[in-house]
C-alpha positions in Angstrom: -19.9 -3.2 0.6 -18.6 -6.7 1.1 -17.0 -9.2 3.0 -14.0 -10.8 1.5 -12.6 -13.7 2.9 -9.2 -13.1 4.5 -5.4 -14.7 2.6 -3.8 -16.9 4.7 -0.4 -18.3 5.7 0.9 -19.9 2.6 -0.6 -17.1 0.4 1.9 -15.3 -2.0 0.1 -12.0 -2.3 1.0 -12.1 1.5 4.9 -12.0 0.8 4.8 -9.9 -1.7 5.7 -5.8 -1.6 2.2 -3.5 -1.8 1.8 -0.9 -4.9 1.5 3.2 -3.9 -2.0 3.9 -4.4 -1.4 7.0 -6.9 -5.2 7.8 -7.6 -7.6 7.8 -5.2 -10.5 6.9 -7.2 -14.3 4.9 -6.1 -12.5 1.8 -6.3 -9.8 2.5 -3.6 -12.8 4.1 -1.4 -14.8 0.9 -2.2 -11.9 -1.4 -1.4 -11.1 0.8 2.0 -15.1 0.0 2.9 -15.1 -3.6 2.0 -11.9 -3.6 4.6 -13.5 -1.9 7.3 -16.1 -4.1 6.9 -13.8 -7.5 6.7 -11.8 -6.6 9.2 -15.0 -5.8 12.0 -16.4 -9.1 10.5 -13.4 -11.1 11.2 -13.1 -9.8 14.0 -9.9 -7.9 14.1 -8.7 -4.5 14.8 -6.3 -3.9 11.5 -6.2 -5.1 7.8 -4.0 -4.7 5.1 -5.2 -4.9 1.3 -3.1 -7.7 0.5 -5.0 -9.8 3.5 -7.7 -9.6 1.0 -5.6 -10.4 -2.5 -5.1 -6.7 -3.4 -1.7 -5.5 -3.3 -2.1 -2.5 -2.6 -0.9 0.0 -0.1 -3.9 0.4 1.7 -4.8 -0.2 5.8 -7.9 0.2 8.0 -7.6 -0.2 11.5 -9.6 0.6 14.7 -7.6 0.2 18.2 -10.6 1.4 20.2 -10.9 5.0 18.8 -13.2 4.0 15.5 -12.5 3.2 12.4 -9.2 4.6 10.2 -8.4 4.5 6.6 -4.5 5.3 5.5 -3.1 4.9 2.4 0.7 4.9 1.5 1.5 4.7 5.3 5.2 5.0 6.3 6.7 4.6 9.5 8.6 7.6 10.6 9.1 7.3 13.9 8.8 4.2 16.8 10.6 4.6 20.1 10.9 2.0 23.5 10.0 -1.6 23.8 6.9 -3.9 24.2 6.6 -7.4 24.3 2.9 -8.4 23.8 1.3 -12.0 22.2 0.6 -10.7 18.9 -2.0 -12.3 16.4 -3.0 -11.8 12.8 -5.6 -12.7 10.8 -3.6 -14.0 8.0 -2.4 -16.5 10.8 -5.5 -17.5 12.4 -6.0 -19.2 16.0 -1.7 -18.2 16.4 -0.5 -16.2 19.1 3.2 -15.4 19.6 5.3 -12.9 22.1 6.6 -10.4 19.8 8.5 -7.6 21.1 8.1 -4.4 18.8 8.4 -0.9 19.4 6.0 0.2 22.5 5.3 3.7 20.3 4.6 4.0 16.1 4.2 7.0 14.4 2.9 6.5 10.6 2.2 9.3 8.3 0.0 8.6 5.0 -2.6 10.1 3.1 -6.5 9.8 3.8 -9.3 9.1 1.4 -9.9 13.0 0.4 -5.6 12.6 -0.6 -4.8 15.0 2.5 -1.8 14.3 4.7 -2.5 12.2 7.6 -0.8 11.1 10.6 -1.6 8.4 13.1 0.3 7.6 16.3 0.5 5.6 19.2 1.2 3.3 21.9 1.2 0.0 22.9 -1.5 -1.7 20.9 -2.3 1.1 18.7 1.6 1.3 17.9 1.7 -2.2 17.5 -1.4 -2.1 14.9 0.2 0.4 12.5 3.7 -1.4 12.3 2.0 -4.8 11.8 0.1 -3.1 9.1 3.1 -1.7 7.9 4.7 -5.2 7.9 2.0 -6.4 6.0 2.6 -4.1 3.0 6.1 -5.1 2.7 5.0 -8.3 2.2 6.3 -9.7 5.8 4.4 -11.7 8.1 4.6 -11.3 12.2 6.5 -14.7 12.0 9.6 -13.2 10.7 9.4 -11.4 13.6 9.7 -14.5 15.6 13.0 -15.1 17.0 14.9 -18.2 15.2 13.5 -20.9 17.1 10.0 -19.9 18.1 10.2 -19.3 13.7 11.5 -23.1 13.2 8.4 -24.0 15.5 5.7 -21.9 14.2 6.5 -22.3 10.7 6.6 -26.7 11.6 3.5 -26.0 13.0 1.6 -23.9 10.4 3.1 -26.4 7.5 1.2 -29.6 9.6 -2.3 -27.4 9.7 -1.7 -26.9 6.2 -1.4 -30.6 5.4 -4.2 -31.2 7.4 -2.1 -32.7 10.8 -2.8 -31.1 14.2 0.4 -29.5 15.6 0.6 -31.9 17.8 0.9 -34.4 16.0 
């Protein structure tokens, strides 16, 4: 296993759509354990393949009840409302008040190809559709409402060019 380092802001495997996995072979299980272990290394509690340059449709995550592998996920259901300062660690040291669906239901396959389904609420629910986001190739700031987007994006261009945000 390995560590990879994580893509960040700026990145364009990051805005770009995931492939379907259509073969689950020892290098998807290889690249679901270097995840696992990237994301617990980071630390964070979800990771999308293309955080680590692979675009493909691939997520581990671990909200507290250990660690998940799903492949091909799809939203198929998400119901009420929760605002919460989301993070990711494509966008490191950010947090913003997203409001997202307070419930997510995805459904996927695991790494023996058999149906899987995952769902939850509040930060579980939150994990799988920011994972979700990620393999569409969009990142929790277009979730951002116009002007907290103007401001984070001003802000994320500085740190890029090596100002503080304050400045």
């Amino acid at each position: 296993m390995a560590i990879f380092p994580i893509r960040t802001f700026g990145d364009p495997v990051l805005r770009a759509r995931a492939e379907r996995v259509h073969q689950i072979d020892e290098s998807i299980r290889r690249l679901a354990a270097d995840m696992l272990e990237t994301m617990y290394d980071a630390p964070g509690v979800g990771l999308a393949a293309p955080q680590i340059g692979v675009a493909k449709q691939v997520v581990v995550f671990d909200a507290g009840d250990g660690p998940e592998i799903l492949i091909n996920p799809e939203l198929v259901e998400t119901g009420g409302e929760w605002s919460f300062d989301e993070g990711c660690l494509s966008v490191p040291g950010h947090f913003w008040p997203i409001t997202r669906p307070a419930f997510a239901r995805v459904r996927g396959i695991d790494l023996e190809g058999r149906d899987v389904e995952h769902a939850g609420e509040e930060l579980l629910g939150r994990v799988l559709q920011h994972e979700v986001d990620h393999l569409k190739g969009m990142l929790l700031i277009e979730r951002l409402d116009r002007k907290l987007r103007k401001q984070a994006l001003r802000e994320l261009r500085q740190e890029a060019l090596g100002f503080g945000a304050s400045e």
